[in-house]
C-alpha positions in Angstrom: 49.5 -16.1 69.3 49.3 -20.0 68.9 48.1 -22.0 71.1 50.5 -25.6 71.2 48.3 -28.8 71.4 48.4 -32.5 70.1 47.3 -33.9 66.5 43.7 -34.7 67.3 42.8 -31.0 68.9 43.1 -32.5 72.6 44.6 -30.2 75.3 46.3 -29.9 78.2 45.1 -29.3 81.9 42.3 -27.3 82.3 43.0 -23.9 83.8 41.9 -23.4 87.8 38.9 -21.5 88.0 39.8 -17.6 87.7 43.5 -18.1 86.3 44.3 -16.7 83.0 45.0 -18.8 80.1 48.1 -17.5 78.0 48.9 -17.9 74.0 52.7 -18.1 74.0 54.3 -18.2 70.6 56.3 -20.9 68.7 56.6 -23.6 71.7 54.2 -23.2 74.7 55.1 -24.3 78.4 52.2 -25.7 80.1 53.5 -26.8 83.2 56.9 -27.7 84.6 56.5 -30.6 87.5 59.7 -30.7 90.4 60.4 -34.3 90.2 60.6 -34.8 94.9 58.4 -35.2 97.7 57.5 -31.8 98.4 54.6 -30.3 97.2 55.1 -28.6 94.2 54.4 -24.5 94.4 51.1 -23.5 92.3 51.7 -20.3 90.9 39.1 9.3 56.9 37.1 7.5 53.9 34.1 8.3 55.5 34.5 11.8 54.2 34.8 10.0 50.5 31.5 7.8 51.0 29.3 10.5 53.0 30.2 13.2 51.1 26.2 13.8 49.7 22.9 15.4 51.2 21.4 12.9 53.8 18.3 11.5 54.2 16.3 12.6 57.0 15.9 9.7 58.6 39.3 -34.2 82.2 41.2 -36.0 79.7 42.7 -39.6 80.3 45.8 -38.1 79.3 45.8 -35.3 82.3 48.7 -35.6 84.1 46.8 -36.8 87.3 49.1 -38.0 90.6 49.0 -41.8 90.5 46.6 -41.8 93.3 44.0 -39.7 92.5 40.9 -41.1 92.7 39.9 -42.8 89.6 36.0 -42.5 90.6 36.1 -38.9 89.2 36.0 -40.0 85.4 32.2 -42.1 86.2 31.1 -38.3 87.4 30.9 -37.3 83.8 28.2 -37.7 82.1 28.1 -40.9 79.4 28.6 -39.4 75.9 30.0 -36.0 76.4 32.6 -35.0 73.6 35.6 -34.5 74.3 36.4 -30.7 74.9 39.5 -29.8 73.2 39.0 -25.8 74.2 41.3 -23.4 75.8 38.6 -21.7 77.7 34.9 -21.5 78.3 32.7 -18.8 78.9 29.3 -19.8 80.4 27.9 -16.2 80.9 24.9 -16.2 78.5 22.9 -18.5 80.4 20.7 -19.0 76.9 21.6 -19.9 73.6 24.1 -17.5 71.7 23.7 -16.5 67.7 26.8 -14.4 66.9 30.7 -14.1 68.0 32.9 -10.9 67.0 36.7 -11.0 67.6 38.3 -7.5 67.8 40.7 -7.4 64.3 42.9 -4.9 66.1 44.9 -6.9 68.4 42.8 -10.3 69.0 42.1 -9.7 72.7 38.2 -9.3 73.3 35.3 -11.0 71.9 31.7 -9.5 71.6 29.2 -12.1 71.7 25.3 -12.3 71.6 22.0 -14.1 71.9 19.0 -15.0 73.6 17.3 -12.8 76.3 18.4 -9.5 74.7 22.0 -10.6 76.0 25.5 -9.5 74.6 29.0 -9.1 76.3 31.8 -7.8 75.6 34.6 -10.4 77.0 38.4 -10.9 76.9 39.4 -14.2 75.6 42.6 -15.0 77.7 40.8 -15.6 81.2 36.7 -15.0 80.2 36.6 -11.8 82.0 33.8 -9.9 81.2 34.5 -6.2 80.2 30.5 -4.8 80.0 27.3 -6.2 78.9 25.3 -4.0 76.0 22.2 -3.7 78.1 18.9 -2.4 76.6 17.6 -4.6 73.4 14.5 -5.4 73.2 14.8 -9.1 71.1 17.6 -11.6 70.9 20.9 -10.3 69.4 21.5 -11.7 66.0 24.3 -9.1 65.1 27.6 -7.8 67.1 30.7 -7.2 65.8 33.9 -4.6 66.6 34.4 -1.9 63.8 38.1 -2.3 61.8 40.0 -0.6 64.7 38.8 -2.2 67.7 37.4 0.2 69.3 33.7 0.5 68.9 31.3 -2.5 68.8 27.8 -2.7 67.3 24.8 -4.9 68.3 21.5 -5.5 67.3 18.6 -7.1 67.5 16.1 -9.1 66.0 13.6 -6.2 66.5 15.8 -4.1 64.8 17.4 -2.0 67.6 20.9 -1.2 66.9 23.5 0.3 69.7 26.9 1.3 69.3 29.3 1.0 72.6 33.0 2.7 72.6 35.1 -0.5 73.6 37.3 1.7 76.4 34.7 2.6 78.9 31.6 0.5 77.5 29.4 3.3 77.1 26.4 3.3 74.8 27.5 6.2 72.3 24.5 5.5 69.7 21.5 4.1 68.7 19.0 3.3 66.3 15.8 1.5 66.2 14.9 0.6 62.7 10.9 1.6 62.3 8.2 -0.3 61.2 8.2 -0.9 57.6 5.6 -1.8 54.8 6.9 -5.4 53.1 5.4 -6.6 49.8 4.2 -10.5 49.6 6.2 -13.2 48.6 6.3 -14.7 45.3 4.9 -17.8 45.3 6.8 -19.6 42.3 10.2 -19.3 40.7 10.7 -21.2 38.3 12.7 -24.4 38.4 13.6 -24.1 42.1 11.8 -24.9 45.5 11.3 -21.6 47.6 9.9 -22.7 50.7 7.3 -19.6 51.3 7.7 -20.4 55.2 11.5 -19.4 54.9 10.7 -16.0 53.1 7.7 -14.8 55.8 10.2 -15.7 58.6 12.8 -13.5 57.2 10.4 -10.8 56.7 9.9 -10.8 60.5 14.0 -9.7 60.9 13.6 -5.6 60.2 17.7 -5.7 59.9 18.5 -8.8 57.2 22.5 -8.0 57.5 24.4 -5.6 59.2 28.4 -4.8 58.1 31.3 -2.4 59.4 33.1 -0.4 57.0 36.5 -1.5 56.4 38.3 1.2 57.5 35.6 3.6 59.0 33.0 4.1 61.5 30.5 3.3 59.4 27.3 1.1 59.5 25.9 -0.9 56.6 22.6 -2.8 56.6 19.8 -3.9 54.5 15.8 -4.2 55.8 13.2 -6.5 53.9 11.3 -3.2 52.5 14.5 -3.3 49.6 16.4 -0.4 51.0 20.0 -0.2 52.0 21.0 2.1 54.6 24.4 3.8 55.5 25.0 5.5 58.5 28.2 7.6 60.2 28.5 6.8 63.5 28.5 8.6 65.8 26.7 11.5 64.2 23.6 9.9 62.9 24.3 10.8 59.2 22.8 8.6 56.8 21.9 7.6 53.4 19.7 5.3 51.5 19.8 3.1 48.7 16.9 2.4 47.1 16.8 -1.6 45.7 13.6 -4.0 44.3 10.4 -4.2 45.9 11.9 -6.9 47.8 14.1 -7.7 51.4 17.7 -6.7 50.8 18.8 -10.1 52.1 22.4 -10.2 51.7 25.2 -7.4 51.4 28.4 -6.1 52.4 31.3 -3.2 51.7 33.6 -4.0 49.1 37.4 -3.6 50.3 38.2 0.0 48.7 35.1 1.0 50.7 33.9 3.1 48.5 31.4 0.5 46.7 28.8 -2.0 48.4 27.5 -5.1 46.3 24.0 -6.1 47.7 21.3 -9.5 46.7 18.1 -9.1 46.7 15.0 -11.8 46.9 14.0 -11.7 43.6 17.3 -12.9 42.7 18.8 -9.7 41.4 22.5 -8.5 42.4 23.4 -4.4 42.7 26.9 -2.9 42.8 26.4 0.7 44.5 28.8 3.7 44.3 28.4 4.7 47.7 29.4 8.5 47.0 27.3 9.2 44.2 24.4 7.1 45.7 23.8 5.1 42.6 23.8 2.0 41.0 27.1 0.9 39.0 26.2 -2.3 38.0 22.8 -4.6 37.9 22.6 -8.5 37.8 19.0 -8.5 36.6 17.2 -11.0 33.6 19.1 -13.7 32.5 22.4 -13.0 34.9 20.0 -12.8 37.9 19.7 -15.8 39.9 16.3 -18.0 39.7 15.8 -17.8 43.2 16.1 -15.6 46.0 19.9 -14.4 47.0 21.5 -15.5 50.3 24.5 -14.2 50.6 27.9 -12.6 48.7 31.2 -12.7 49.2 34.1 -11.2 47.5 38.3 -11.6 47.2 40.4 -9.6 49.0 41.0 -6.9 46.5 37.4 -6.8 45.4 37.5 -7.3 42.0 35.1 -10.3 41.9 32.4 -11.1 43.7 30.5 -14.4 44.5 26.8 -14.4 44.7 24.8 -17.4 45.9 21.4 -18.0 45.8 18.1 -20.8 46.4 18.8 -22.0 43.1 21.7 -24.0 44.5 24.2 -21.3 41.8 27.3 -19.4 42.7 28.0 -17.0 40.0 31.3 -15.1 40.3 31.4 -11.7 38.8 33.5 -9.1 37.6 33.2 -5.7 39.7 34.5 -3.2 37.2 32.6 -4.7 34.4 29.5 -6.0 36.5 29.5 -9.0 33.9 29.0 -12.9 34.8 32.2 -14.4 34.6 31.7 -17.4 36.5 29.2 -20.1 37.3 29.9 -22.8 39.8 27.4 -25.5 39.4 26.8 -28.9 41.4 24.9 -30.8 38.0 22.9 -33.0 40.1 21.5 -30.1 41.8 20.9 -27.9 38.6 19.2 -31.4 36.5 16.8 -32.0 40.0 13.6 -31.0 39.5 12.3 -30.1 42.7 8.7 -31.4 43.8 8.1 -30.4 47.0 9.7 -28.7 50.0 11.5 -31.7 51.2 13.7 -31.2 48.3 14.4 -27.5 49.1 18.3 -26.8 49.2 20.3 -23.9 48.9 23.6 -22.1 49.0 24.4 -20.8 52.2 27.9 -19.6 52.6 30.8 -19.3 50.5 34.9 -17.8 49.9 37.3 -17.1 47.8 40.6 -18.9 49.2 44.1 -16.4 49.3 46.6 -18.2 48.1 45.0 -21.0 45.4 42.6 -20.3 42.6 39.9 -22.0 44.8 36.4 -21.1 46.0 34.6 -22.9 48.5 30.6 -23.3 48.6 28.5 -24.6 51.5 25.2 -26.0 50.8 22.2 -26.2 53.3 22.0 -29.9 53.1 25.6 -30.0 54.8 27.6 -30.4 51.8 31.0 -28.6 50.9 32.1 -28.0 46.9 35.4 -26.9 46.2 35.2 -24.9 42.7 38.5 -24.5 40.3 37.9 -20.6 39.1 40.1 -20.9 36.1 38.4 -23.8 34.7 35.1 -23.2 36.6 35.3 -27.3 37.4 34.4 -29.3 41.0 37.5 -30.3 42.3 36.5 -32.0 45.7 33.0 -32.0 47.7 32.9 -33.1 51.2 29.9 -34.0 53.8 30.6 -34.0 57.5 29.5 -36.7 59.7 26.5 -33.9 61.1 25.2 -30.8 58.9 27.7 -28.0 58.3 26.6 -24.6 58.8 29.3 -22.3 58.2 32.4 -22.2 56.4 35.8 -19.4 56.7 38.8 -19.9 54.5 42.1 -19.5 56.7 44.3 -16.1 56.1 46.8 -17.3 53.1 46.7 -21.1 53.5 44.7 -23.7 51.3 43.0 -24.4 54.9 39.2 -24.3 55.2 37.2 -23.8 58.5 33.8 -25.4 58.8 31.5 -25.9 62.0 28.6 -28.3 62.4 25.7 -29.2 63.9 27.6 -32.1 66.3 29.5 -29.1 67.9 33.1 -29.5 66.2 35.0 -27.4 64.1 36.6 -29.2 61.3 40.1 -27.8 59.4 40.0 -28.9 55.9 43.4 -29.5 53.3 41.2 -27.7 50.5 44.0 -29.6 47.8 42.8 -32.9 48.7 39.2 -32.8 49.9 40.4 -34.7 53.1 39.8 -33.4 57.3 42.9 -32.1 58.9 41.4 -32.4 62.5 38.5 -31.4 65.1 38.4 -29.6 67.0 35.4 -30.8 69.5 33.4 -29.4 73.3 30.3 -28.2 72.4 27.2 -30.4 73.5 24.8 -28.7 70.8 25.3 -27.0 67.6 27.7 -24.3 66.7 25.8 -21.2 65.5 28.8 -18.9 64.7 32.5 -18.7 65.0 35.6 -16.4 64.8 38.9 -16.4 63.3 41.9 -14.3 64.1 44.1 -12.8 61.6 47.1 -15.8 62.3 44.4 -18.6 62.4 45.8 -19.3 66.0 42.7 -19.0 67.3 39.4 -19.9 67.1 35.8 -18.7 69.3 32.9 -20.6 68.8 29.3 -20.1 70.4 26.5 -22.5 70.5 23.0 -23.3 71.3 24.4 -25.1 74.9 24.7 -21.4 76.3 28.5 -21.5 75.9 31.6 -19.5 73.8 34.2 -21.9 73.8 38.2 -20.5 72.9 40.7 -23.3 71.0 43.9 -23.0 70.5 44.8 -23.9 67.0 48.3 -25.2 66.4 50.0 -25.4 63.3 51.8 -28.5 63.8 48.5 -30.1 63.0 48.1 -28.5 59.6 
């Protein structure tokens, strides 16, 4: 499924309002034109993990007829990027947090946001399948299970509903109870923690929420320190108890059997997810200084990448739980931090397939780009407006990053430099979707609006 478009992202006529838009592979027709006079015609390891007692619980370039009215062009607005999607669908009506595309065969999206609002939606025309009605708070999570074919959502109040994709009903559902959150710490040393950012967090009763990789199974961590795993749909679950702290990052390793998951105190826990037990515990000196913000690991899960408020990303070993990696930017680390101006952490981060890369996003916008085997910075990067999220491409030394100007940038990870944009969005991008050939790309954004681009390969 690859969309065919020129070096610089632009595309070709927008689709009539209500037609379909098709991926064709290798070499896309667009349009064919009759060159006379005459109108032309339009045409199960969940046994594995569970197995324990439970808890209770218009371009210039369009091709226009040579007397179309030229006056059309002065009706757009003055300083409206160019939109270089496939498709756009304006359904939300408010800003949207989080896009899902379904791994199974690439065809839906789930996305959701403000007003309680999420849809389920096919990508190739925008048709909307069913809405998950009933949350209480704006969606922050949604997301299809490994086989397509249920989707979960939830909210920023902590209500959680499962639908079954086929007929969009509601088969489960889960509101996450009130719980008793210790203080913030007020200092760590050597690193700026704004205590705002912590309190704010503490507000979110679900701080991450993950499928299982090949199960119907629900991960998800909650600021009292717990971990929680539930089947669905049968409603059996089990805890993991963590710190006195928010679980604030987490997520299934691939074998599904093990979970790593960061706390705020800076401490990282591999779990056994059968036995209901820790394996391994990043704690004293191989903790982080400052509270985690998110993990990551490679695709056969034997290392791990934790990143944290103390600007580190510390790769470890999962069968040995030992440190064998620190990525460092050393004018970060030799800053000493004064006030909460100079607050900066690490907020995303990969392991690339098919080079012995990883890639680290910083909150002030910047992009490092680590050697493992020598632990060295090979490149760093700043967009033109602040980055916010970054996805290495399936097998290819191409990086995905979107920003704040609402463009998604491709970069040659080798060389540091920008590939292309991809650009339509009138705000910030807040999430965005990959499918499994890197054809395609959904992106949602405060402007109220998923946008659907057609990657081509020619321009990598």
């Amino acid at each position: 499924m690859e969309g065919d478009g020129d070096g610089g992202g632009s595309t070709g006529p927008e689709p009539e309002e209500g037609a379909a838009v098709e991926f064709h592979e290798d070499e896309e027709i667009i349009e064919v034109l009759e060159l006379n006079e005459g109108e032309a015609d339009s045409d199960d390891p969940v046994t594995d993990v569970m197995d324990v007692d439970y808890a209770d619980q218009s371009e210039d370039g369009e091709m226009a007829d040579a007397d179309s009215d030229t006056d059309d062009e002065s009706d757009q607005e003055e300083g409206d990027p160019q939109d270089d999607s496939e498709l756009t669908y304006s359904e939300h009506n408010a800003p949207i947090y989080c896009v899902s595309l379904d791994p199974k065969e690439t065809k839906l999206a789930v996305s959701g946001g403000q007003y309680d609002k999420a849809f389920v939606w096919r990508i190739s025309d925008g048709e909307t399948l069913f809405q998950c009605k009933g949350h209480k708070d704006a969606v922050k999570f949604a997301s299809f299970s490994q086989d397509s074919t249920l989707v979960v959502t939830a909210d920023m109040k902590g209500l959680m509903k499962v639908w079954r994709v086929e007929d969009g009903k509601e088969i489960w559902s889960y509101q996450v109870p009130k719980l008793k959150v210790e203080a913030p710490r007020e200092h760590y040393e050597g690193v700026i923690v704004p205590v705002i950012i912590l309190l704010e967090s503490r507000k979110d009763k679900l701080q991450w929420l993950e499928w299982h990789p090949c199960a119907h199974v629900l991960l998800y961590g909650t600021p009292d320190g717990n971990t929680w795993m539930w089947k669905i749909p049968s409603g059996e679950c089990k805890s993991f108890q963590g710190p006195s702290c928010p679980a604030t990052c987490g997520q299934f390793l691939p074998d599904g059997e093990r979970a790593v998951v960061g706390y705020e105190d800076g401490s990282v826990r591999i779990w056994d997810l059968k036995e209901g037990k820790t394996l391994h515990a990043l704690e004293g000196t191989d903790s982080h200084r400052g509270p985690m913000s998110c993990v990551a690991c490679n695709t056969d899960g034997s290392q791990i990448l934790t990143g944290s408020f103390d600007c580190d990303t510390k790769m470890v070993n999962t069968a040995t739980g030992k440190v064998v990696g620190l990525f460092r930017i050393e004018s970060y680390a030799s800053k000493t931090p004064k006030d909460e101006a100079d607050f900066n952490s690490v907020e995303c981060m990969g392991f690339c397939d098919v080079l012995s890369l990883v890639a680290v996003l910083y909150l002030d916008g910047s992009v490092a780009v680590y050697d493992i085997l020598t632990q060295t910075l090979q490149h760093r990067f700043r967009h033109k407006s602040t980055l916010i999220k970054l996805i290495w491409e399936d097998m290819s030394p191409v990086l995905y990053t979107c920003c704040r100007d609402g463009a998604i940038n491709l970069w040659d990870s080798r060389s540091g430099e920008m590939i292309i944009e991809y650009g339509g969005h009138t705000a910030e991008i807040t999430d965005f979707a990959i499918n499994k050939d890197s054809s395609i790309v959904v992106t949602v954004s405060s402007d109220h609006e998923a946008k659907v681009f057609c990657v081509d390969k020619l321009d990598r």
